[in-house]
ZAMARGU-4260 file (C-alpha; in steps of 0.2 Angstrom, whole numbers, plus 5000, padded with zeros to 4 digits):
<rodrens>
0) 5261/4944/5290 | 5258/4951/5271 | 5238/4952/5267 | 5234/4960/5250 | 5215/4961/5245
5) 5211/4952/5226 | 5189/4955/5230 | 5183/4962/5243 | 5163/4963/5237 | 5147/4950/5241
10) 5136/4940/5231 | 5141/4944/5213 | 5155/4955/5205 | 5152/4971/5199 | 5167/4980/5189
15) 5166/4997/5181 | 5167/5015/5186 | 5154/5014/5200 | 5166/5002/5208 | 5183/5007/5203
20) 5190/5010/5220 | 5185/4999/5231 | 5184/4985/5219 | 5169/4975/5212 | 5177/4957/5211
25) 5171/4947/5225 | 5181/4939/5239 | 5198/4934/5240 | 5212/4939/5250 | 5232/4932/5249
30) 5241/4931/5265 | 5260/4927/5267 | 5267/4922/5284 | 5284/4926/5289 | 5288/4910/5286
35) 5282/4909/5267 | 5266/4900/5270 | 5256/4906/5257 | 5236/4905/5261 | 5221/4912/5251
40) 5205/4916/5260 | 5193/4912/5251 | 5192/4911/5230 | 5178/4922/5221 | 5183/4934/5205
45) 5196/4940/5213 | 5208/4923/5212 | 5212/4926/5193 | 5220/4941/5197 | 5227/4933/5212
50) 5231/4916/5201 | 5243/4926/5187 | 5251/4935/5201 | 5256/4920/5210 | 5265/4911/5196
55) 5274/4926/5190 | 5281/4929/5208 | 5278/4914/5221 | 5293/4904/5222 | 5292/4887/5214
60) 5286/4871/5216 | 5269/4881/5222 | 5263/4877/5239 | 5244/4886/5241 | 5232/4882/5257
65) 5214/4889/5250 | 5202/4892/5263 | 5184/4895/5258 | 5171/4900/5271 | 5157/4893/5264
70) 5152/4885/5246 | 5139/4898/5242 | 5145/4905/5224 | 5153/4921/5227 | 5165/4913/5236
75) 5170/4900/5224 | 5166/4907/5208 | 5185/4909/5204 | 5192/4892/5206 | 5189/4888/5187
80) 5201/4904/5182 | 5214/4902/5197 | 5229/4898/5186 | 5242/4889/5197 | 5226/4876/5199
85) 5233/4871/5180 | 5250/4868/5183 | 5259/4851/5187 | 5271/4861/5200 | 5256/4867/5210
90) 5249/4861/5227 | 5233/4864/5231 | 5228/4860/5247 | 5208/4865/5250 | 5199/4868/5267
95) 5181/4869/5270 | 5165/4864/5277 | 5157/4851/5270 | 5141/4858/5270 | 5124/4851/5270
100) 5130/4835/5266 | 5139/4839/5250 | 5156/4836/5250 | 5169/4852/5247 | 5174/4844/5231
105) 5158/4838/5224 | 5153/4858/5226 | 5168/4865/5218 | 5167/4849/5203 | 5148/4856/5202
110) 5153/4873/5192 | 5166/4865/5180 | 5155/4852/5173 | 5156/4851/5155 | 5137/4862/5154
115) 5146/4877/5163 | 5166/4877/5159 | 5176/4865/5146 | 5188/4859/5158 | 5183/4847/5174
120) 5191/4849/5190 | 5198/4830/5189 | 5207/4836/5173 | 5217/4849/5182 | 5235/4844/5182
125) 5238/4852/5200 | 5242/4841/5214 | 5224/4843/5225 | 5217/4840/5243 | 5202/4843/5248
130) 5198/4843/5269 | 5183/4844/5278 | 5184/4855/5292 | 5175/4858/5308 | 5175/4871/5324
135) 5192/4866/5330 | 5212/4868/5327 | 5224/4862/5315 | 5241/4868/5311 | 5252/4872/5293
140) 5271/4872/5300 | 5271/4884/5312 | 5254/4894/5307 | 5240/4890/5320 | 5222/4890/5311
145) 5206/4891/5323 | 5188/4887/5314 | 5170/4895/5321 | 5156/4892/5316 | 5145/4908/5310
150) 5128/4914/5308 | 5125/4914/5289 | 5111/4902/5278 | 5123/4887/5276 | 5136/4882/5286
155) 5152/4893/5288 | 5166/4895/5294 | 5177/4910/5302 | 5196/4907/5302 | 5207/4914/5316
160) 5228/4913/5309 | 5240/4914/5321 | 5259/4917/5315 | 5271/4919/5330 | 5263/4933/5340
165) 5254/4941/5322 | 5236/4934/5324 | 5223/4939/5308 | 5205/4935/5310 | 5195/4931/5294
170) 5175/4933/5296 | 5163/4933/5281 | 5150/4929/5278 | 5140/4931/5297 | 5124/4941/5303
175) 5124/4946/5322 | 5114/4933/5330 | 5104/4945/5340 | 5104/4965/5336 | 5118/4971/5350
180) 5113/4984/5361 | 5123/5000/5371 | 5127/4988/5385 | 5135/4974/5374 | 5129/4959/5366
185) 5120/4947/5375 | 5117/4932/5364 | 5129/4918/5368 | 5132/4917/5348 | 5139/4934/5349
190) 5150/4932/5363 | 5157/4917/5357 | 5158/4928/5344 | 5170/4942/5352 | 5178/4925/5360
195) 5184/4921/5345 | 5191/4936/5340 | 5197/4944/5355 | 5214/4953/5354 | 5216/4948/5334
200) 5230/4960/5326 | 5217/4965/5309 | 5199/4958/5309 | 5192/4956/5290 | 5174/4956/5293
205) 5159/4955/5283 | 5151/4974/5284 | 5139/4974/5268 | 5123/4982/5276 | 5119/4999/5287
210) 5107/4997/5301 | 5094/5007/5290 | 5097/4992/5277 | 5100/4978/5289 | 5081/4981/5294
215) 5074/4973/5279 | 5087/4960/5275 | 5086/4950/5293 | 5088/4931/5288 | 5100/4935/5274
220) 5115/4931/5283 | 5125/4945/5282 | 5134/4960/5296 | 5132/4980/5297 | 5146/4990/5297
225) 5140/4994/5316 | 5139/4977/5321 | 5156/4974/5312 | 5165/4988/5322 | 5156/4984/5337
230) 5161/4967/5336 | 5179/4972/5334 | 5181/4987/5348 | 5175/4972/5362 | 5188/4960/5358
235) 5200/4972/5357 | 5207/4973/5342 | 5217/4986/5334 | 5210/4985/5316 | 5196/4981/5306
240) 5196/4982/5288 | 5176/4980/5282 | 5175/4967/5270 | 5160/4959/5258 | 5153/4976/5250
245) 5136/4974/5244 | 5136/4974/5226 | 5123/4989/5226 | 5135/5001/5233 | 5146/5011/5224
250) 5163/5019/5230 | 5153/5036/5235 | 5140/5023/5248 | 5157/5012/5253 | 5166/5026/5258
255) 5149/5033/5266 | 5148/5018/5279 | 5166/5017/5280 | 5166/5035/5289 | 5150/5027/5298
260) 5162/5014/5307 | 5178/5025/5307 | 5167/5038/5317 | 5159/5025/5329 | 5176/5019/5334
265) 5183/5037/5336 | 5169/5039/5349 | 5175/5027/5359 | 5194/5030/5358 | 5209/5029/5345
270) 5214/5009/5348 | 5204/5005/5334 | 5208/5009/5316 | 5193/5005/5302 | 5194/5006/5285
275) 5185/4999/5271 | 5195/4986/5260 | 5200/4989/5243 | 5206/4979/5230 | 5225/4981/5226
280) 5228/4987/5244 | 5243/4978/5253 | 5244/4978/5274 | 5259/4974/5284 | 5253/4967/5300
285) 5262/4964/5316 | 5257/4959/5333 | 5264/4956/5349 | 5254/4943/5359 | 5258/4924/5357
290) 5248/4911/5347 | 5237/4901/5358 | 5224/4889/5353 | 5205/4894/5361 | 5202/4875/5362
295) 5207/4858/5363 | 5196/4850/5348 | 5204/4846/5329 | 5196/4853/5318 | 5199/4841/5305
300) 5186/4829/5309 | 5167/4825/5302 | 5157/4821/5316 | 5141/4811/5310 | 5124/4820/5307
305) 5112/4808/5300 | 5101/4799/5311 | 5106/4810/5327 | 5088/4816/5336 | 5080/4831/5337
310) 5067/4834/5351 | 5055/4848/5344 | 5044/4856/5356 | 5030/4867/5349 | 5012/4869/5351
315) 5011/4873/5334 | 5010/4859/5320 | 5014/4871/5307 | 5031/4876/5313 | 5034/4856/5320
320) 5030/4853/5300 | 5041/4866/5295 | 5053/4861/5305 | 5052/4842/5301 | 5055/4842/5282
325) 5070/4855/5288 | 5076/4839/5298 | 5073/4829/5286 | 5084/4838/5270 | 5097/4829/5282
330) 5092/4813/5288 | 5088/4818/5307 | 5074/4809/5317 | 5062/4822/5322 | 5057/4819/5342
335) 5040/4830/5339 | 5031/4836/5356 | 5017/4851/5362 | 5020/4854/5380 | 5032/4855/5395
340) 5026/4840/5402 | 5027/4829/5388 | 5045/4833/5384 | 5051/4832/5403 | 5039/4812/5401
345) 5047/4809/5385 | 5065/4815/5384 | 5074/4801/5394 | 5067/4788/5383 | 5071/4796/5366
350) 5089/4802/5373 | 5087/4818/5360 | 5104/4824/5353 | 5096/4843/5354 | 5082/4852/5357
355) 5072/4865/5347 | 5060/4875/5359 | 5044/4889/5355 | 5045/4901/5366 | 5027/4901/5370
360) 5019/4882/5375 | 5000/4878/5376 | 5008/4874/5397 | 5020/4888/5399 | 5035/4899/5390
365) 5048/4885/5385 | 5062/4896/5392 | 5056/4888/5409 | 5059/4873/5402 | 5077/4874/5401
370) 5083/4869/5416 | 5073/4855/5420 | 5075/4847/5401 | 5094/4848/5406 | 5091/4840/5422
375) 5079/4827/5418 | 5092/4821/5404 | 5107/4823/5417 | 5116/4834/5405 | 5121/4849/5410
380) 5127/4854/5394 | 5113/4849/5383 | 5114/4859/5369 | 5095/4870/5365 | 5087/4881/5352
385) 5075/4893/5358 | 5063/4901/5345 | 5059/4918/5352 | 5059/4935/5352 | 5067/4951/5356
390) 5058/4958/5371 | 5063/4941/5382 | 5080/4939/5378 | 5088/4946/5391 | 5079/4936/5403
395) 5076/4920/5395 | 5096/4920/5396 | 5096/4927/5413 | 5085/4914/5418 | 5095/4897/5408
400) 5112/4905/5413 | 5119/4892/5402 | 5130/4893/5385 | 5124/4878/5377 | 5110/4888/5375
405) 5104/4895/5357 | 5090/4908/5353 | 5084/4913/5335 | 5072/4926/5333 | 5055/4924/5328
410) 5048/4921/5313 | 5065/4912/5309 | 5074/4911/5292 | 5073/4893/5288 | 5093/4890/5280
415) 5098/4898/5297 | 5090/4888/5307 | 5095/4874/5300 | 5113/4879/5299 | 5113/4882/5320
420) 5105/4864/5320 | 5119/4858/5311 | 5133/4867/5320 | 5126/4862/5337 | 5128/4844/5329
425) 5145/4846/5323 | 5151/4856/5338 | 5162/4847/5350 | 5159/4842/5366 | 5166/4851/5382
430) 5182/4845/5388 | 5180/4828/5396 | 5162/4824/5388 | 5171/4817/5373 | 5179/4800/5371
435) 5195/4804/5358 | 5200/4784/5359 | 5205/4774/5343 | 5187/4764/5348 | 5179/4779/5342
440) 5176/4780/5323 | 5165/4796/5318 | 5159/4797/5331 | 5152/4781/5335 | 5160/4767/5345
445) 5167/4753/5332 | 5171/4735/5337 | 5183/4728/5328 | 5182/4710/5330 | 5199/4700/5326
450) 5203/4687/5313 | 5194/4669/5317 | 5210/4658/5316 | 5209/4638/5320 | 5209/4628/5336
455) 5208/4637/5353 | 5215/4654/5345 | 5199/4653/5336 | 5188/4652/5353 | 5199/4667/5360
460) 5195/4676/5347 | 5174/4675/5348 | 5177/4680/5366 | 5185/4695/5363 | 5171/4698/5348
465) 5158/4696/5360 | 5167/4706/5374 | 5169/4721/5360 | 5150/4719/5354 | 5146/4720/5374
470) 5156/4735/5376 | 5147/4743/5363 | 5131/4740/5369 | 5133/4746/5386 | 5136/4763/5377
475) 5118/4765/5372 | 5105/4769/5384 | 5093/4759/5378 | 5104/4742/5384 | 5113/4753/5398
480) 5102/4746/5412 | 5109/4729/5407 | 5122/4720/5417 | 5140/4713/5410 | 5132/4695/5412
485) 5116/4700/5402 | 5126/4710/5389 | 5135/4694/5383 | 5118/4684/5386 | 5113/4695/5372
490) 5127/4695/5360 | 5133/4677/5364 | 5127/4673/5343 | 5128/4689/5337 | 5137/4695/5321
495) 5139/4711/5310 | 5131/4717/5295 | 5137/4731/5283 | 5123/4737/5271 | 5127/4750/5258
500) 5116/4764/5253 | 5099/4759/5246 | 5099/4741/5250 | 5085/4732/5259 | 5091/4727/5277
505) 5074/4719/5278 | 5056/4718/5266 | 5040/4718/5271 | 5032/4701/5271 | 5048/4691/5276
510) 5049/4679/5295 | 5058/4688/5308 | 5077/4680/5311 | 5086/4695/5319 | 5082/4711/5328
515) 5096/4723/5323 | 5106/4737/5334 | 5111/4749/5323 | 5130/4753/5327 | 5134/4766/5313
520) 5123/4775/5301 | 5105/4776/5296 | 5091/4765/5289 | 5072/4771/5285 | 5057/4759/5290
525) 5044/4760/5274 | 5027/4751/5274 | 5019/4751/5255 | 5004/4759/5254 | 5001/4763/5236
530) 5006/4748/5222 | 5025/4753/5219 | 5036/4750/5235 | 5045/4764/5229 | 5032/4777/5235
535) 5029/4768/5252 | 5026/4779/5266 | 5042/4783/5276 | 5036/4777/5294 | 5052/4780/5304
540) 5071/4786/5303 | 5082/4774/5315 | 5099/4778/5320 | 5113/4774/5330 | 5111/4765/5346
545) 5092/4762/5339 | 5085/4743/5336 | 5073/4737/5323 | 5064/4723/5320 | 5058/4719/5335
550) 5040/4721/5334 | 5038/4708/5321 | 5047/4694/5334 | 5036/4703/5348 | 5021/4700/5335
555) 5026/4681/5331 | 5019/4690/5314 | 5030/4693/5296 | 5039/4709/5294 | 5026/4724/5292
560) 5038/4735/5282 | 5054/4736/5274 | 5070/4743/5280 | 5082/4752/5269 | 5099/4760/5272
565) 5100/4778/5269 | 5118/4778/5271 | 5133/4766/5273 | 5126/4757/5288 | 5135/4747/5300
570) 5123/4732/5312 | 5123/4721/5325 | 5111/4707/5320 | 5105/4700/5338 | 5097/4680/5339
575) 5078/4684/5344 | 5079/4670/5358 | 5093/4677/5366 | 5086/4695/5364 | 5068/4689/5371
580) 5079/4680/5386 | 5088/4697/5390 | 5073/4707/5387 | 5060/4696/5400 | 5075/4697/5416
585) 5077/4715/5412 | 5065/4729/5418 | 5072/4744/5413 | 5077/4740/5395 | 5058/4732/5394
590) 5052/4751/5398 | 5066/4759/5388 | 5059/4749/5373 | 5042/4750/5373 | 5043/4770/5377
595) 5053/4770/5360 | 5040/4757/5352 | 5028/4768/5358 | 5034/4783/5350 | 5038/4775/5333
600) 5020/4771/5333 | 5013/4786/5338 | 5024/4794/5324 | 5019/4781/5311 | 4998/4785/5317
605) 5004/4802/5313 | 5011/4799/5296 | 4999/4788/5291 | 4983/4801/5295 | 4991/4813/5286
610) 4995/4804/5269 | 4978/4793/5272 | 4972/4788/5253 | 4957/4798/5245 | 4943/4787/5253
615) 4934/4788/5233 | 4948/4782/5222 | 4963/4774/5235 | 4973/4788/5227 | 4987/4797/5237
620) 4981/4815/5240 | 4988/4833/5238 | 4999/4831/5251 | 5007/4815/5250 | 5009/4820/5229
625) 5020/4834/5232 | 5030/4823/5248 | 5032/4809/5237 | 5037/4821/5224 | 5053/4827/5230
630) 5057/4807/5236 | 5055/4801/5216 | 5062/4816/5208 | 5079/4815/5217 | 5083/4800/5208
635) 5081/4807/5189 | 5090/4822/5195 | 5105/4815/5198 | 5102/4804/5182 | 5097/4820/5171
640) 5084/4806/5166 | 5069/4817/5167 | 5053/4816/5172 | 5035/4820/5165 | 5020/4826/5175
645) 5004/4825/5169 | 4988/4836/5177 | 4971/4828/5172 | 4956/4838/5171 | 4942/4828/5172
650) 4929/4842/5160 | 4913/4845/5166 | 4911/4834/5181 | 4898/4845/5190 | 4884/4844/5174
655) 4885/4825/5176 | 4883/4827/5193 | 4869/4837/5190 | 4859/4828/5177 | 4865/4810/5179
660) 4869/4811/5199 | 4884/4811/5212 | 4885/4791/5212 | 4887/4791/5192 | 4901/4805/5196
665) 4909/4797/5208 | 4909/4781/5196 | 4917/4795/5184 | 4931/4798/5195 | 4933/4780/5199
670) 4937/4776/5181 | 4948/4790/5178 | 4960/4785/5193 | 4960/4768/5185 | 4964/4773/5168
675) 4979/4782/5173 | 4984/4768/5186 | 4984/4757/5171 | 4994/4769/5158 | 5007/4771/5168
680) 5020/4759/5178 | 5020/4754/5193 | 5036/4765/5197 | 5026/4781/5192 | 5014/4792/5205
685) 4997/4796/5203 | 4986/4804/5215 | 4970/4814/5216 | 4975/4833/5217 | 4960/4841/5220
690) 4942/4837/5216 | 4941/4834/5197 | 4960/4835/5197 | 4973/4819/5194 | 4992/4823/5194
695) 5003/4810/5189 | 5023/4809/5189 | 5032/4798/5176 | 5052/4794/5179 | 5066/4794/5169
700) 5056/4799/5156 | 5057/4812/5142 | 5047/4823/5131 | 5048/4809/5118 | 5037/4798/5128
705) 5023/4811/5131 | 5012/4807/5117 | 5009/4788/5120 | 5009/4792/5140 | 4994/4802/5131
710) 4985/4793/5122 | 4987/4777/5133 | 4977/4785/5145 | 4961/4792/5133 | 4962/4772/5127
715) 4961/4766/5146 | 4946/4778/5150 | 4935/4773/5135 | 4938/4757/5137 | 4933/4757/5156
720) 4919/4768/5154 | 4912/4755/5141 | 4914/4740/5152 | 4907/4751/5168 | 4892/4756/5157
725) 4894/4774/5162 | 4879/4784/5154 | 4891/4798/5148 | 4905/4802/5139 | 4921/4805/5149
730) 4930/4821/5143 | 4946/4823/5152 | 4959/4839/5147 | 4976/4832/5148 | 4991/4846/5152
735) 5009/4840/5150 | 5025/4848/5159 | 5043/4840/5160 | 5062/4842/5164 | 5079/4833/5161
740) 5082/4842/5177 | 5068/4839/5188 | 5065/4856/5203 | 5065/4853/5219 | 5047/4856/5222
745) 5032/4851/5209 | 5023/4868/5208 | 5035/4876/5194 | 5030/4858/5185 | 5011/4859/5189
750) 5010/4878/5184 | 5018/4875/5167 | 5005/4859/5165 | 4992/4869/5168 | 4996/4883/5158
755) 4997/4869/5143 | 4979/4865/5147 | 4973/4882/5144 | 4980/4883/5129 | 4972/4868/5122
</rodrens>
């Protein structure tokens, strides 16, 4: 196997003297099988180089397989100069992980869009393919590839090739997930870790801190040069070349950590040889142990996330917060409890899909809560997050004894966190917990109901629908109770729905005529609170296995909210008769449903207090401004339609509460919430930000629109205060921000409207 270097460094290139020796491009390494496979790992600066070199001395037609760890920049900063990606001859074929939720192609498009390069992907004239990969296997002709999972801010991979008996592991970018000790590494991360890597030929691993630095960048995603060595003597390998050098360090601080590692190894026998890697340098490697694959798992698969549940056990509503709007960036159903005994009540009804445990519970330390989580859910395997810390370890682990189990140190690094939740997602099950059949489709059982035809073929054919619909249900725990009998009972009039993202499954206001099973994807439950339905309260998240509306059937009341498809959704609409027949014979399914009814409510009581309107003017508050914020803004960012905020001042509201009275200032307030309800559209957010403080969010609109916005507004508040007969003049100082490309969060917009109030 031929591995040459193109950029070795992390995060951003950085040529010049400083750098000369080891390189400043960043990362990309060529490697050439014996049987003139030609992969490229990884493609920052480094691929132009690579690119040039490839078409003057590759054979031709081109044939490249490009494997990129993650989509983080420095590791796909190069595509948009790799020169064979321009040719007609050239095959590209592209392997990552897709993410969070964006797809490899939609990342890599992203950076060659006409504001940051004049040539789109779509208009290269290369043959390309992009595929999504998971922890698992695949092959290319006779090269085995093995994908892991690593610790870094957004999900990544690690590749393990395997030629013959030559076996290369590929590592970057990872962070220990526990600091190792003299006695080894005791985090099951870690030694799934070693797993992976034991007895690889050359190991390129991500080396870009010393210990001294590692202190201050924990959470950042990245190895020590110690760890890296470490890492390498206990699977046995017989070189490791330190790879992702941080862009501060120059040839003199490389080489520095380089005689770090080479002297660590040393101590512990010659079988390992370290060096740092260099661009330009070339490596013949050749092995001696046969190829096998560590699993039995494809790793070309994209298992579902959205919908799947999270059980969240903390005593702490800030970090259940924080942890929810992590959830939510991905469409997960947060399970949220406080103690031991609520979870161990609770678990069986929601069937959770993981569990994120504190360390310390208002009941008890969660690692006691392990073991009988696992056994109250009959799932021995049940995969778990613990948030702790570094002094109980070694015996939280000692005491779970179980490798599903996760820890991540205390306080955690947000993007980390939810990058373990997403590998434990994504992971696959162990052998014989996973169904492989062609019933299965991502994940999710899929009828798959034949042709209706005439006559008596036609009949067969229902029966075999309703057989499949009854099959599929008896894999959900909330209709598993259910005999065969009572399964077709319920299906007997069923039929299948298919919604596409963003339509309305059901609306508030409407007479109940199904209840729904939700077979594949994910719908949200929203109840309007304010006067635009697009700024209703999100009430619930439902996924698969799940049902809805059935409380309105319970009610004998209309719909109380609407139902929308987050994503490509796939239901079972069920007759209400037949489901309330089923449902009166059936005990356990009546239990199971009113557990998950009363959880949904709970959830909702929960949601509701916290975005409860200001009592004064109906007005959503702080809170539910900036929540509702990142909802509407998503919309105009994938537009680049802009939006406009507005901050209202109202001037000098305590002097007329002083002179005039807190009555005739609270009548004050009241016409100034109604004056900017009235100036804007209904599609539009107002709320009351503080106490003589208005904020209000105008969509797909421009800078253009701002002065009529304006001046709509002063016209609505004298008019008002006129027809109120207010006994003073309302003065209101109006600042103005806005965005073709809206942020993420409104404070950047609120600071800059502020700042234009001051300056008037």
């Amino acid at each position: 196997m031929f591995v040459r270097f193109w950029g070795t460094r992390g995060s951003i290139a950085v040529p010049g003297e400083r750098t000369a020796k080891y390189g400043g491009n960043t990362a990309c390494v060529e490697v050439r099988t014996d049987d003139g496979t030609i992969i490229v790992l990884d493609c920052g600066t480094g691929a132009r180089e690579l690119g040039h070199h490839l078409l003057q001395s590759a054979p031709q037609p081109l044939r490249v397989h490009l494997f990129i760890g993650h989509t983080h920049w420095d590791h796909i900063q190069g595509f948009p100069f790799f020169g064979p990606a321009f040719h007609p001859n050239t095959e590209l074929n592209i392997y990552a992980h897709s993410g969070f939720h964006r797809r490899v192609e939609d990342a890599i498009a992203g950076q060659m869009q006409y504001s940051y390069f004049p040539v789109r992907l779509h208009d290269l004239r290369s043959r390309i393919h992009f595929t999504e990969l998971n922890e698992g296997f695949f092959r290319i002709g006779e090269v085995l590839v093995q994908t892991q999972h690593l610790n870094h801010t957004a999900p990544t991979l690690a590749y393990r090739i395997s030629s013959h008996e030559t076996t290369l592991a590929y590592v970057t970018d990872h962070e220990p997930y526990w600091k190792p000790t003299a006695r080894g590494f005791h985090h099951p991360g870690d030694q799934r870790h070693v797993a992976f890597l034991e007895g690889a030929d050359l190991i390129i691993h991500d080396a870009q801190y010393s210990d001294e630095e590692y202190a201050g960048k924990i959470g950042w995603g990245h190895s020590t040069v110690e760890y890296a060595t470490d890492v390498a003597l206990a699977a046995g390998s017989s070189r490791l070349a330190l790879f992702h050098h941080d862009p501060a360090h120059d040839d003199a601080t490389v080489a520095r950590l380089e005689a770090i590692a080479q002297d660590r190894a040393a101590a512990r026998g010659p079988a390992l040889e370290v060096f740092a890697a260099a661009e330009g340098l070339e490596l013949h490697v050749r092995g001696s142990r046969p190829s096998v694959a560590l699993g039995d798992v494809t790793a070309i698969r994209r298992p579902p996330v959205a919908g799947k549940r999270v059980l969240v056990i903390s005593s702490s509503e800030t970090e259940i917060a924080a942890i929810g709007h992590l959830l939510a960036d991905d469409n997960l159903v947060l399970l949220p409890t406080s103690s031991k005994r609520t979870a161990l009540e609770c678990a069986p009804g929601v069937s959770p899909d993981l569990a994120i445990i504190d360390g310390r519970l208002s009941d008890g330390l969660g690692v006691e809560l392990i073991q009988p989580l696992r056994a109250r859910l009959d799932r021995p395997d049940f995969p778990i997050i613990l948030l702790t810390n570094e002094v109980t370890l070694q015996s939280d682990l000692r005491v779970s004894g179980m490798p599903p189990t996760d820890c991540l140190t205390k306080p955690f690094s947000t993007p980390m966190l939810r990058a373990r939740v997403l590998a434990w997602l994504t992971r696959a099950l162990p052998p014989g917990k996973a169904r492989t059949d062609e019933t299965i489709i991502r994940g999710i059982p899929k009828p798959a109901p034949p042709p209706r035809v005439p006559g008596a073929e036609a009949a067969r054919a229902d029966v075999a629908t309703a057989a499949s619909y009854a099959d599929t249900l008896a894999m959900m725990p909330l209709f598993r109770s259910l005999d065969r009998e009572r399964l077709l009972r319920l299906v007997s009039r069923a039929s299948e729905h298919v919604f596409t993202a963003g339509n309305a499954v059901i609306r508030q206001g409407e007479t109940a005529d199904h209840v729904f099973v939700v077979l594949s994807g994910l719908v949200r439950v929203v109840q309007s609170t304010f006067e635009s339905p697009l700024v209703g309260q999100v009430l619930a998240e439902i996924g698969y296995g799940e049902v809805f509306g059935e409380l309105a059937m319970l009610t004998d009341q209309p719909r109380t909210a609407t139902v929308v498809a987050v994503e490509h959704t796939r239901c079972l609409a069920l007759a209400p008769d037949d489901f309330m027949q089923v449902l009166q014979r059936s005990p356990d399914m009546a239990i199971g449903l009113l557990r998950a009814l009363a959880w949904r409510l709970t959830n909702a009581d929960r949601l509701l207090a916290r975005y409860a309107p200001d009592p004064l003017t109906g007005l959503p508050g702080r809170r539910a401004f900036h929540d509702h914020y990142q909802r509407l803004a998503a919309g105009p960012r994938r537009r680049q339609s802009g939006v406009i905020l507005l901050l209202v001042d109202v001037v000098h509201l305590s002097e007329v509460n002083d002179r005039f009275g807190y009555m005739v200032g609270d009548e004050v307030l009241r016409a100034v919430a109604d004056a900017l309800r009235r100036a804007i559209r209904t599609t539009d957010l107002v709320a009351r930000y503080g106490g003589d403080d208005f904020a209000a969010l105008l969509v797909d609109a421009g800078p253009a629109n701002t002065e009529v916005v304006v001046n709509r507004v002063h016209d609505q508040l004298t008019e008002l205060a006129l027809r109120r007969g207010l006994p003073v003049t309302v003065q209101c100082a109006i600042g103005v921000s806005s965005s073709q490309d809206p942020p993420a969060t409104a404070d950047e917009l609120l600071w800059e409207a502020d700042e234009d109030i001051r300056c008037k």
